[in-house]
PDB file of N, CA, C and O in Angstrom, chain B, residues numbered from 101:
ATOM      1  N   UNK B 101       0.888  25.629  10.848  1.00  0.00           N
ATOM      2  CA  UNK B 101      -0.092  24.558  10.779  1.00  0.00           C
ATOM      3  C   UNK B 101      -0.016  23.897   9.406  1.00  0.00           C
ATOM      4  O   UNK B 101       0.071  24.431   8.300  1.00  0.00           O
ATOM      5  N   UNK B 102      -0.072  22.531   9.761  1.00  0.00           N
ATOM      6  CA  UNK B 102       0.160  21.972   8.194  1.00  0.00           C
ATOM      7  C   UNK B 102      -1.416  21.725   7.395  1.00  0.00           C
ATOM      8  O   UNK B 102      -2.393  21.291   8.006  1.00  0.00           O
ATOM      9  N   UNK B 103      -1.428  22.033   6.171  1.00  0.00           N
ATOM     10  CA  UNK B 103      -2.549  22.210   5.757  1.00  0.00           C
ATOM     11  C   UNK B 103      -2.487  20.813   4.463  1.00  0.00           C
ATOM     12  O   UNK B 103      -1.791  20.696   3.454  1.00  0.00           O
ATOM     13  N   UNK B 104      -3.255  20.161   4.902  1.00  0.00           N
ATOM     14  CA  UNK B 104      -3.938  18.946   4.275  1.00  0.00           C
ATOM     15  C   UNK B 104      -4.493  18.910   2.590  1.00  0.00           C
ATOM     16  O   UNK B 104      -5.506  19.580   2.391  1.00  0.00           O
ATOM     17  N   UNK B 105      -4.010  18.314   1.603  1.00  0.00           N
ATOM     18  CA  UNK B 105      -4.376  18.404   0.133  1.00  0.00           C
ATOM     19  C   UNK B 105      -5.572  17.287   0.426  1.00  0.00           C
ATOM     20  O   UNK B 105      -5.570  16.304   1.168  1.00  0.00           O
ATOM     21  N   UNK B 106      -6.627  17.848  -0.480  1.00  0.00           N
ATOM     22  CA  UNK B 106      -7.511  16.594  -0.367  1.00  0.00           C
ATOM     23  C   UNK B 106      -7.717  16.352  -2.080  1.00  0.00           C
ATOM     24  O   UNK B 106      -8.144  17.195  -2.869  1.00  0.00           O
ATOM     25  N   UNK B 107      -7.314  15.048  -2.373  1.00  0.00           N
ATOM     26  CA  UNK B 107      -7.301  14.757  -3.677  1.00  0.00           C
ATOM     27  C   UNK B 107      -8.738  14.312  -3.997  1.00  0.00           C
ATOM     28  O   UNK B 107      -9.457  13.723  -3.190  1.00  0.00           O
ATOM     29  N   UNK B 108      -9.215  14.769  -5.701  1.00  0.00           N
ATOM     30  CA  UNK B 108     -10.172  14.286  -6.138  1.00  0.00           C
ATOM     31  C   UNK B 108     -10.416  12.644  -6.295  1.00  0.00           C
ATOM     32  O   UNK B 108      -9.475  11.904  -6.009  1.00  0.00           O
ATOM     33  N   UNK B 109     -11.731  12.049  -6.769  1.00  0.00           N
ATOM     34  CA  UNK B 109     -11.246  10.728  -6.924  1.00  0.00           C
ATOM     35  C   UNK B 109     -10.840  10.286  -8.691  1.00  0.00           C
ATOM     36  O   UNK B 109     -10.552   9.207  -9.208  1.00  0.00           O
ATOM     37  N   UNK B 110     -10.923  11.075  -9.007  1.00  0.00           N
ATOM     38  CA  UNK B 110     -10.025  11.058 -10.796  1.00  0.00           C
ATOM     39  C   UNK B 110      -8.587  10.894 -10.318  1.00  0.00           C
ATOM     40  O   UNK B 110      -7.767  10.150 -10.857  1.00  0.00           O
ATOM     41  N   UNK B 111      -8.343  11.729  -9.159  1.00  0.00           N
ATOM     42  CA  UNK B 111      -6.414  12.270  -8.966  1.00  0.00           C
ATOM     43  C   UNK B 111      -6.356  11.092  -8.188  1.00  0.00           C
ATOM     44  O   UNK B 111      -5.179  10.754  -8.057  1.00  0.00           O
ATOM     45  N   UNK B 112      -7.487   9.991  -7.368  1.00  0.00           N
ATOM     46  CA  UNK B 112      -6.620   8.808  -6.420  1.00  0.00           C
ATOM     47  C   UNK B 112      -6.629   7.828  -7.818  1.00  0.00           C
ATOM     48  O   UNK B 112      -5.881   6.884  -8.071  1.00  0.00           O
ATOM     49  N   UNK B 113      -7.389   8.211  -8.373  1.00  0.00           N
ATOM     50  CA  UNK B 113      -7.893   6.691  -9.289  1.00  0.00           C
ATOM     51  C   UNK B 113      -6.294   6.758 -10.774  1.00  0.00           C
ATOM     52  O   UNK B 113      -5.867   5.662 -11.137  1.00  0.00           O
ATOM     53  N   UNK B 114      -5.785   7.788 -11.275  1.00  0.00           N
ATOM     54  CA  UNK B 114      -5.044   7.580 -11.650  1.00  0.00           C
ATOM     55  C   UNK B 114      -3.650   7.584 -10.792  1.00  0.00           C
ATOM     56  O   UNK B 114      -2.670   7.140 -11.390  1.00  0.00           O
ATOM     57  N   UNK B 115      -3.543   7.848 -10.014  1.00  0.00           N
ATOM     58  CA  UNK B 115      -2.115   7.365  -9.072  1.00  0.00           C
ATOM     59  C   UNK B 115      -2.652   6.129  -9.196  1.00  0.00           C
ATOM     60  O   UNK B 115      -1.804   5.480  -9.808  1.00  0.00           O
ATOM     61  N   UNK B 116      -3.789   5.283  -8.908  1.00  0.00           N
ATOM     62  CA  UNK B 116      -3.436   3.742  -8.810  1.00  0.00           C
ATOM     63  C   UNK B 116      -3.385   3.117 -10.067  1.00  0.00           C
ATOM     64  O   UNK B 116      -3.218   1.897 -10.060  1.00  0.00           O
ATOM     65  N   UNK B 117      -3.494   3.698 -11.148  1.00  0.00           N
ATOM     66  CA  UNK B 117      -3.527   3.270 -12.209  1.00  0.00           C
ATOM     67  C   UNK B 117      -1.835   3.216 -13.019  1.00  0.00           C
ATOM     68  O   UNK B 117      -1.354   2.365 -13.767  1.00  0.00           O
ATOM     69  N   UNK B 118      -1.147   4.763 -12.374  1.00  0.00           N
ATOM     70  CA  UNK B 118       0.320   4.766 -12.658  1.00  0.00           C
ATOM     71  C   UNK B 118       1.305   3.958 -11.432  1.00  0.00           C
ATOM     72  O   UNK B 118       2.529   3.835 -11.411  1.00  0.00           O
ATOM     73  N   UNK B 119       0.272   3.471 -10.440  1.00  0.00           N
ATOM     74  CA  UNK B 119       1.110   2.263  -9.712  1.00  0.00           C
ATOM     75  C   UNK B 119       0.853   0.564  -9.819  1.00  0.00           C
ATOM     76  O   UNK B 119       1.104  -0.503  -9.259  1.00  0.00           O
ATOM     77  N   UNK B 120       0.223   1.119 -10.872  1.00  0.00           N
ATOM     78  CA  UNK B 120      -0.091  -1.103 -11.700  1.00  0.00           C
ATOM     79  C   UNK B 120       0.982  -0.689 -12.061  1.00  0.00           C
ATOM     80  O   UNK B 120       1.977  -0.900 -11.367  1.00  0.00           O
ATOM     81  N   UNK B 121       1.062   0.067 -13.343  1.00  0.00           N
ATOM     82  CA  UNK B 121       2.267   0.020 -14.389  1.00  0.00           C
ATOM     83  C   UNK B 121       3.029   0.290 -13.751  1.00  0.00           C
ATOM     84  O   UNK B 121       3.768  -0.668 -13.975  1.00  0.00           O
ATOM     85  N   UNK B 122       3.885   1.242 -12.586  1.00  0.00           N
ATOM     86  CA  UNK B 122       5.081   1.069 -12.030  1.00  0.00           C
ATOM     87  C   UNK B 122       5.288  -0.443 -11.222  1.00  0.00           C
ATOM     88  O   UNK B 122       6.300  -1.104 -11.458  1.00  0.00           O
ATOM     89  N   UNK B 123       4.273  -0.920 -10.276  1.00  0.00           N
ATOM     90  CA  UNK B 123       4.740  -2.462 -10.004  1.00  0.00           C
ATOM     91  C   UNK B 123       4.327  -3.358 -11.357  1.00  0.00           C
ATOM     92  O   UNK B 123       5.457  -3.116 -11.782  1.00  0.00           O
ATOM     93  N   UNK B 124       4.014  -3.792 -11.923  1.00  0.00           N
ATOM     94  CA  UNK B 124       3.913  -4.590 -13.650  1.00  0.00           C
ATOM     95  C   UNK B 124       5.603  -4.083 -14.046  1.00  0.00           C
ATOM     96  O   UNK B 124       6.177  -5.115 -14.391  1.00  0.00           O
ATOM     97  N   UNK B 125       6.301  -3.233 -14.097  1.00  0.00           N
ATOM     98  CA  UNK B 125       7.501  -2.606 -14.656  1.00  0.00           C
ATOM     99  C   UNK B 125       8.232  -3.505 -14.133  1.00  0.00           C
ATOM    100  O   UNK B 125       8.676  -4.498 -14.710  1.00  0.00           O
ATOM    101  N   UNK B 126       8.448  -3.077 -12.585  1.00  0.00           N
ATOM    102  CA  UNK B 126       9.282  -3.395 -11.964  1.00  0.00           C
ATOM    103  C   UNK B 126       9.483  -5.114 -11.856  1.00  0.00           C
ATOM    104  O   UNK B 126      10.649  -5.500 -11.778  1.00  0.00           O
ATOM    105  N   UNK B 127       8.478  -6.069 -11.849  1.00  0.00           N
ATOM    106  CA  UNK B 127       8.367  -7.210 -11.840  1.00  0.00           C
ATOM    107  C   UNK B 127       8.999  -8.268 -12.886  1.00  0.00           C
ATOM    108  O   UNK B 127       9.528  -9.379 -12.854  1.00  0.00           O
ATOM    109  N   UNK B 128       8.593  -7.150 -13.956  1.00  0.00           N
ATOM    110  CA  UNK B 128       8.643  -7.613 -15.456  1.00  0.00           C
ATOM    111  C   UNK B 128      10.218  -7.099 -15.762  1.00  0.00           C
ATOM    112  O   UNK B 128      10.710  -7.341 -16.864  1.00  0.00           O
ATOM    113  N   UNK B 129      10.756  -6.592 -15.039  1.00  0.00           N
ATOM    114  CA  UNK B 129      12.261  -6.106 -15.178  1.00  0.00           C
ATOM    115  C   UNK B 129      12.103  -5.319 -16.720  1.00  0.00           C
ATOM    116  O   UNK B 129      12.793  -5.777 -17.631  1.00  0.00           O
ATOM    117  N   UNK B 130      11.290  -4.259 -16.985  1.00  0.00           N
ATOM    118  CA  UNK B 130      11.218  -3.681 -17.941  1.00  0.00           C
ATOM    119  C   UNK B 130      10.865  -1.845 -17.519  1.00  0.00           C
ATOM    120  O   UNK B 130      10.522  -1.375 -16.434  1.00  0.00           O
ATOM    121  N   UNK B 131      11.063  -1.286 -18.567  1.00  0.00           N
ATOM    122  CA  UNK B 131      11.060   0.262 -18.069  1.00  0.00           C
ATOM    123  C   UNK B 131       9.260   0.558 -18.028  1.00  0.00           C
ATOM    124  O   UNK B 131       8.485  -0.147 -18.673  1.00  0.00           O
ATOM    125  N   UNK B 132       8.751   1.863 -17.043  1.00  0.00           N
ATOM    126  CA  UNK B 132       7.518   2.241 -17.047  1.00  0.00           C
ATOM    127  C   UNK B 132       7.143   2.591 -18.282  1.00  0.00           C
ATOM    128  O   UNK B 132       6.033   2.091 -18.467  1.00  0.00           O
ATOM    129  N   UNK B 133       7.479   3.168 -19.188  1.00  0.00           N
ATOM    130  CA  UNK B 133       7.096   3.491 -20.505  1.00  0.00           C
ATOM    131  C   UNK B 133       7.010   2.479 -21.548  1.00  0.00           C
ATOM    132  O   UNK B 133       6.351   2.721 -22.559  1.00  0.00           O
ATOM    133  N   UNK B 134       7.700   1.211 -21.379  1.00  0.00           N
ATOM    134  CA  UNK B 134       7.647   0.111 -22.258  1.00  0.00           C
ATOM    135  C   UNK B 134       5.952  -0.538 -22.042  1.00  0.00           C
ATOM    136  O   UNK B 134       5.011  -0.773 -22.800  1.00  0.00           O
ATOM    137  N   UNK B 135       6.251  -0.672 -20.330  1.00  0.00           N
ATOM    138  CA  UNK B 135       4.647  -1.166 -19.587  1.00  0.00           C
ATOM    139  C   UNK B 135       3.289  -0.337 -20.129  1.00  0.00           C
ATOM    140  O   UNK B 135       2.194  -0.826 -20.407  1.00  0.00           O
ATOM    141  N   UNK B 136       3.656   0.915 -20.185  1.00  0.00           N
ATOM    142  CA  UNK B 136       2.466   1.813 -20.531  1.00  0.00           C
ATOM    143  C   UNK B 136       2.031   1.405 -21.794  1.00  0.00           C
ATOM    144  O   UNK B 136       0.886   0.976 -21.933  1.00  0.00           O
ATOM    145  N   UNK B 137       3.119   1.521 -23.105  1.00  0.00           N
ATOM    146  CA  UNK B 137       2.846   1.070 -24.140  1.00  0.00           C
ATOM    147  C   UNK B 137       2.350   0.188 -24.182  1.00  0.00           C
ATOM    148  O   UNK B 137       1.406   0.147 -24.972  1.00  0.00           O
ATOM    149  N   UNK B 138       2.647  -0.971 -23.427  1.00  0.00           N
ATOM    150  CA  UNK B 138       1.939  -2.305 -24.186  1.00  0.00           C
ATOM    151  C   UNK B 138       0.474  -2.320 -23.451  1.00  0.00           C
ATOM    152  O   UNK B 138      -0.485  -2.921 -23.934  1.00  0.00           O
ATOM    153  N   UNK B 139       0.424  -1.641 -22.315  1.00  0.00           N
ATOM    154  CA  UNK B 139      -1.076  -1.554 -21.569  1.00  0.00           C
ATOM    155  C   UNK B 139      -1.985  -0.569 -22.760  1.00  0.00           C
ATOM    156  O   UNK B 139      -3.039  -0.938 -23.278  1.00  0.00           O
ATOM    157  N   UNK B 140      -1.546   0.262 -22.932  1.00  0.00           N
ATOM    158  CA  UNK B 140      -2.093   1.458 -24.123  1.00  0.00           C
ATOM    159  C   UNK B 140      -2.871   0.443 -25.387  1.00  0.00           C
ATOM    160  O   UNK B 140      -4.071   0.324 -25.633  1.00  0.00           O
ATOM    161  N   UNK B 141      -1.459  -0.327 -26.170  1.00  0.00           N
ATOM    162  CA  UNK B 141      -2.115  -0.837 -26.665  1.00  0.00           C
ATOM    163  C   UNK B 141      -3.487  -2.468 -26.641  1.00  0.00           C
ATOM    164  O   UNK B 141      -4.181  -2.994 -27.511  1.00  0.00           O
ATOM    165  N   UNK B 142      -3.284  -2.697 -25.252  1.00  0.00           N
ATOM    166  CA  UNK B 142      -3.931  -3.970 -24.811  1.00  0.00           C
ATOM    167  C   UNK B 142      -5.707  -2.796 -24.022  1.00  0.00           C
ATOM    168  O   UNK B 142      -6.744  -3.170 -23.473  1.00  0.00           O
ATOM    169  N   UNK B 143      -5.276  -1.674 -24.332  1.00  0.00           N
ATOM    170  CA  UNK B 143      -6.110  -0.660 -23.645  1.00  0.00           C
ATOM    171  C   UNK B 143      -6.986  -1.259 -22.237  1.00  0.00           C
ATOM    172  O   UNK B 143      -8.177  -1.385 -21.951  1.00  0.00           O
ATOM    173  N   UNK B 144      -5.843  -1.507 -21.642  1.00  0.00           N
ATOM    174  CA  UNK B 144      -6.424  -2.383 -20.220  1.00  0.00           C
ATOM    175  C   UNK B 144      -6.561  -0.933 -19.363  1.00  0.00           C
ATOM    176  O   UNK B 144      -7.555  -0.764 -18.656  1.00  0.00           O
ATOM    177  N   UNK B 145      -5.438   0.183 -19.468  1.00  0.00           N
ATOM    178  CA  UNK B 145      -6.434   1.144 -18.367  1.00  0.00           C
ATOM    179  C   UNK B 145      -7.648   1.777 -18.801  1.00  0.00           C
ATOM    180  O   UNK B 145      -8.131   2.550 -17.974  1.00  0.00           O
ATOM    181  N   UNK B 146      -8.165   1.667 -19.710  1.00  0.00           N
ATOM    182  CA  UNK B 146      -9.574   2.159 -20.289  1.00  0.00           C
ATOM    183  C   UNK B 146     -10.418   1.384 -19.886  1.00  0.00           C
ATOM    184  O   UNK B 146     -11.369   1.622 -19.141  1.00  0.00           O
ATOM    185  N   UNK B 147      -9.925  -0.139 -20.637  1.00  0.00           N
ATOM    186  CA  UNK B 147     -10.668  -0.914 -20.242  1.00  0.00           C
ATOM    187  C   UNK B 147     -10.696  -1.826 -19.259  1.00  0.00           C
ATOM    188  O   UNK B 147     -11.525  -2.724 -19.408  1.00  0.00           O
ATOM    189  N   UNK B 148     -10.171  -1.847 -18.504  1.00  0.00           N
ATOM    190  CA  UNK B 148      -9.622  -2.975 -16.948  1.00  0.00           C
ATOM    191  C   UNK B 148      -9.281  -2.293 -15.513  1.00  0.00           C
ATOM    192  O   UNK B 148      -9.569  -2.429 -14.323  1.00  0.00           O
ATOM    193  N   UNK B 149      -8.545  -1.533 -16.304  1.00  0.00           N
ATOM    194  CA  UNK B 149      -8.476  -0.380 -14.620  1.00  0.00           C
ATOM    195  C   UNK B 149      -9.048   0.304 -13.937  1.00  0.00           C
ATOM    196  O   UNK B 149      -9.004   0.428 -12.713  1.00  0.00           O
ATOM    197  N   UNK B 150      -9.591   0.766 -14.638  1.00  0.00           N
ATOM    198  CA  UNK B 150      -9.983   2.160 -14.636  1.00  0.00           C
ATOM    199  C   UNK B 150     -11.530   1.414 -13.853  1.00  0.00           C
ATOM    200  O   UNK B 150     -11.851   1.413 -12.665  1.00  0.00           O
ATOM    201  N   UNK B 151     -12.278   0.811 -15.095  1.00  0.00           N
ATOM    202  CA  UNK B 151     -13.662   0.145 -14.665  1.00  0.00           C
ATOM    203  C   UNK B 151     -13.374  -0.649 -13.691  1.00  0.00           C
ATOM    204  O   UNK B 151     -14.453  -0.960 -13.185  1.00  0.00           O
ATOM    205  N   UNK B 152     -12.548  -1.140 -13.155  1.00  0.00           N
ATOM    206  CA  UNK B 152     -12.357  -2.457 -11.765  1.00  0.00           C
ATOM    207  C   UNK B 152     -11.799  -1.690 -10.822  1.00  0.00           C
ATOM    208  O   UNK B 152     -11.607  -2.263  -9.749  1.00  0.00           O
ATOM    209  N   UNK B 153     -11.452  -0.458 -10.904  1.00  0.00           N
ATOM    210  CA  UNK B 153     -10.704   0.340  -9.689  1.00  0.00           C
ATOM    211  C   UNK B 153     -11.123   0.037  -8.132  1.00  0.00           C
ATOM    212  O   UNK B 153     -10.356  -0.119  -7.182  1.00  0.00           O
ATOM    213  N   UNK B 154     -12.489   0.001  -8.138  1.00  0.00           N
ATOM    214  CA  UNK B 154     -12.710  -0.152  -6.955  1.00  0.00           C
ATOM    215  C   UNK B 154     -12.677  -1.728  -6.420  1.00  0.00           C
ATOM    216  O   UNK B 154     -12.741  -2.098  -5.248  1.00  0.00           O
ATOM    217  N   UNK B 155     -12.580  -2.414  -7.419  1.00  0.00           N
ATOM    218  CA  UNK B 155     -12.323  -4.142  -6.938  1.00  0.00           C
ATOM    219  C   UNK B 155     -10.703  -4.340  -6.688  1.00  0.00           C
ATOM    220  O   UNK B 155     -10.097  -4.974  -5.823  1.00  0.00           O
ATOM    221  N   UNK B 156     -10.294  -3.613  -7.694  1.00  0.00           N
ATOM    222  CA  UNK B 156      -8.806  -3.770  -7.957  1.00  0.00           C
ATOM    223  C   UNK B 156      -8.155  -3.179  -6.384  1.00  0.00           C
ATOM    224  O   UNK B 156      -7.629  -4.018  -5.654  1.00  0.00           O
ATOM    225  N   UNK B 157      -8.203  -2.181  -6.070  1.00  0.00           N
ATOM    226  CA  UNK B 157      -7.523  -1.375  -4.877  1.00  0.00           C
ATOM    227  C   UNK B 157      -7.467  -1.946  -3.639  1.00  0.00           C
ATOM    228  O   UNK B 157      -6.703  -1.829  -2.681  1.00  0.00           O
ATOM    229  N   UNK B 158      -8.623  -2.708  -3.911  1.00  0.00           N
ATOM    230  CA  UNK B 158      -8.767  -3.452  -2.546  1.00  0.00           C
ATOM    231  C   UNK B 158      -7.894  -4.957  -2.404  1.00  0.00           C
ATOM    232  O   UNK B 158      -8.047  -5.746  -1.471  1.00  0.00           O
ATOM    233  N   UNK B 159      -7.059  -5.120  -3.430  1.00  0.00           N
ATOM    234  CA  UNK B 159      -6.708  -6.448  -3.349  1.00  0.00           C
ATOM    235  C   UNK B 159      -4.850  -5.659  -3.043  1.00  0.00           C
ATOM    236  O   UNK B 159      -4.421  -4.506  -3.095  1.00  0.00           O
ATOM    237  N   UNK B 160      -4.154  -7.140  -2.704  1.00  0.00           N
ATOM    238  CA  UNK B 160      -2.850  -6.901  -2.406  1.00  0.00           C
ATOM    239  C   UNK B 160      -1.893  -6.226  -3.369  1.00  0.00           C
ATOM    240  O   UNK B 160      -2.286  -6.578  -4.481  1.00  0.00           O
ATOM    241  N   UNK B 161      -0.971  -5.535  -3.496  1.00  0.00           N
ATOM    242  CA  UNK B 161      -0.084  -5.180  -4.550  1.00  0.00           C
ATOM    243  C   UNK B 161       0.439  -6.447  -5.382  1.00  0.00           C
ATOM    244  O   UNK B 161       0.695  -6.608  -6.576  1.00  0.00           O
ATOM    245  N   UNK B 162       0.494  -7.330  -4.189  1.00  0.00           N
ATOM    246  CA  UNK B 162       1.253  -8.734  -5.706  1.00  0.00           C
ATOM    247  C   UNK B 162       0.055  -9.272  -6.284  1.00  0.00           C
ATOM    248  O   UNK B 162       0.136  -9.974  -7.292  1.00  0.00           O
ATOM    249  N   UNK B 163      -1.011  -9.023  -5.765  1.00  0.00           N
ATOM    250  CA  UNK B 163      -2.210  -9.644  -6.568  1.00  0.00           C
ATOM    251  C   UNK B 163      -2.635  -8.639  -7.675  1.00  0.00           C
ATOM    252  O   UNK B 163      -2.891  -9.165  -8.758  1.00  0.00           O
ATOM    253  N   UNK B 164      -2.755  -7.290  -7.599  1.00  0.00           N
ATOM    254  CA  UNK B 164      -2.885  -6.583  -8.302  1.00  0.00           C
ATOM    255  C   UNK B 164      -1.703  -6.969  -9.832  1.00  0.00           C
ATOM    256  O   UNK B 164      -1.885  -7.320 -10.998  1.00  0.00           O
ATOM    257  N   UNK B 165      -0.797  -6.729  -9.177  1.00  0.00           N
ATOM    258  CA  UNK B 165       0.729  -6.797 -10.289  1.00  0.00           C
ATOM    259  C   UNK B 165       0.184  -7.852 -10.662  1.00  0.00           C
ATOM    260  O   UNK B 165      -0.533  -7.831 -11.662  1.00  0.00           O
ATOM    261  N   UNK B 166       0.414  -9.123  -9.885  1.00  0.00           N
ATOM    262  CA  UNK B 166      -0.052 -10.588 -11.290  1.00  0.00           C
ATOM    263  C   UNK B 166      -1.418 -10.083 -11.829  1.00  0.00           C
ATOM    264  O   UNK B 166      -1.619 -10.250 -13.033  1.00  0.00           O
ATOM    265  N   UNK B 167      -1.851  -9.815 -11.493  1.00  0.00           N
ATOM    266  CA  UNK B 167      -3.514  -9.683 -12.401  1.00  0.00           C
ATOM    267  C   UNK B 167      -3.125  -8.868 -13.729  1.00  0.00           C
ATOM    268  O   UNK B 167      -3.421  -9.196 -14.878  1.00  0.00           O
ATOM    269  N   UNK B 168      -2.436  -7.796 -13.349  1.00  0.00           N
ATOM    270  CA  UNK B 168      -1.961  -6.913 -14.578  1.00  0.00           C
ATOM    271  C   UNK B 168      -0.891  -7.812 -15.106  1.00  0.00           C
ATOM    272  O   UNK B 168      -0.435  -7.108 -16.007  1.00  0.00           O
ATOM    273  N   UNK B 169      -0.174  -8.962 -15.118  1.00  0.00           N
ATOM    274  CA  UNK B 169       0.789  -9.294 -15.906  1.00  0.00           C
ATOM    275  C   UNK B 169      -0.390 -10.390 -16.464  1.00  0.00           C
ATOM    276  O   UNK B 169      -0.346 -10.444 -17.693  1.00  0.00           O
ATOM    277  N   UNK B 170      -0.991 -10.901 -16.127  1.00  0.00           N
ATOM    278  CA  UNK B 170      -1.767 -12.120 -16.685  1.00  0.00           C
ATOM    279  C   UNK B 170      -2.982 -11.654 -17.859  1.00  0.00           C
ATOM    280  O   UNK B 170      -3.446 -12.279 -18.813  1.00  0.00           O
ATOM    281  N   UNK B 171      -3.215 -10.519 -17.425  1.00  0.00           N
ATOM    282  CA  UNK B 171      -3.974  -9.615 -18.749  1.00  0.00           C
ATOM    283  C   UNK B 171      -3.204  -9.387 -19.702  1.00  0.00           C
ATOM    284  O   UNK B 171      -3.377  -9.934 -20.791  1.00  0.00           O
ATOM    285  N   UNK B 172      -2.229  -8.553 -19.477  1.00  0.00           N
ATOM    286  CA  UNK B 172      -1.347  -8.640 -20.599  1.00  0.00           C
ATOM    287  C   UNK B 172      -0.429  -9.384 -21.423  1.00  0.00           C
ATOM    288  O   UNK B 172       0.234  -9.180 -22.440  1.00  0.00           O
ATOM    289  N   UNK B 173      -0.653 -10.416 -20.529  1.00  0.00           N
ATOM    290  CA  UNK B 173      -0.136 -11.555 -21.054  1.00  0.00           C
ATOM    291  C   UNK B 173      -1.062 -12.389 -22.165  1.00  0.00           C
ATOM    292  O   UNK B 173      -0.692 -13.091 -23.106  1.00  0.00           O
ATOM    293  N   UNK B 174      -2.387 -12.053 -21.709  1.00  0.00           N
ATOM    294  CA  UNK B 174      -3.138 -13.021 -22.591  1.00  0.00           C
ATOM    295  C   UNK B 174      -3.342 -11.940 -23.649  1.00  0.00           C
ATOM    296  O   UNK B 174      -3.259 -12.123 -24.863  1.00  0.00           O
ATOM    297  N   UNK B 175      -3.550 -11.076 -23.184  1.00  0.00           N
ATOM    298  CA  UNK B 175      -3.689 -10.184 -24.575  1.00  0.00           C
ATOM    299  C   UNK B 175      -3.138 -10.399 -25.294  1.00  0.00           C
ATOM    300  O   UNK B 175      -3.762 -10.642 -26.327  1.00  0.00           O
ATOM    301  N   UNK B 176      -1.459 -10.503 -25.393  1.00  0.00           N
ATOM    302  CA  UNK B 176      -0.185  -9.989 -26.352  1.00  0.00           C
ATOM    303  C   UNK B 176      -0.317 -12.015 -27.012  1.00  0.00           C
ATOM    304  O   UNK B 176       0.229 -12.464 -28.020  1.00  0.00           O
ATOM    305  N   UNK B 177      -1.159 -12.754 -26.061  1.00  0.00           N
ATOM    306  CA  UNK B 177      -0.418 -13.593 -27.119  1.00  0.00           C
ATOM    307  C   UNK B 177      -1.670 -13.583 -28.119  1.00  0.00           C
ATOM    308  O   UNK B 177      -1.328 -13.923 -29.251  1.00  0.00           O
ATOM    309  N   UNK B 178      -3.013 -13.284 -27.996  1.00  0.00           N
ATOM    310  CA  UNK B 178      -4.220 -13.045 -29.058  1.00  0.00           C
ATOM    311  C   UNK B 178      -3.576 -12.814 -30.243  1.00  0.00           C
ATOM    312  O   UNK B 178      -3.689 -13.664 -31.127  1.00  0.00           O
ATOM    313  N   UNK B 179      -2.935 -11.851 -30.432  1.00  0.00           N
ATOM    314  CA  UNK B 179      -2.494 -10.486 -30.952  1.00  0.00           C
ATOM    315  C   UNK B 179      -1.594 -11.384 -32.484  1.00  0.00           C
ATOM    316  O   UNK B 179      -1.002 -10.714 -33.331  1.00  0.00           O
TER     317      UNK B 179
END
């Protein structure tokens, strides 16, 4: 009998948080660790992800991905 993992919502909420930055990566033709860095320092999963999770999840993957490139986009040019 196959026995079912039931994930916390900390353990769904960061898988969707390490699948912005893997689609943001992939889009941006850049590596996941470059993406993390510059999210780290724009501290958008502290501050953007994490708090919008439940608005965020519900929208499409390419809407999600542009939303995360257009944050970080405006961030990096503040900067």
């Amino acid at each position: 009998m196959e026995q079912l993992i039931e994930l916390s919502q900390t353990e769904i909420k960061l898988a969707f948080v390490a699948s912005c930055i893997e689609g943001t990566a992939f889009v941006l033709g850049k590596s996941y660790q470059e993406v993390f860095e510059r999210m780290k320092r724009a501290e958008m999963i502290s501050n953007y992800i994490w708090p919008n999770y439940e608005m965020l999840h519900t929208e499409s993957r390419e809407n999600v991905t542009n939303n995360m490139i257009e944050y970080l986009t405006m961030w990096e040019a503040k900067q």
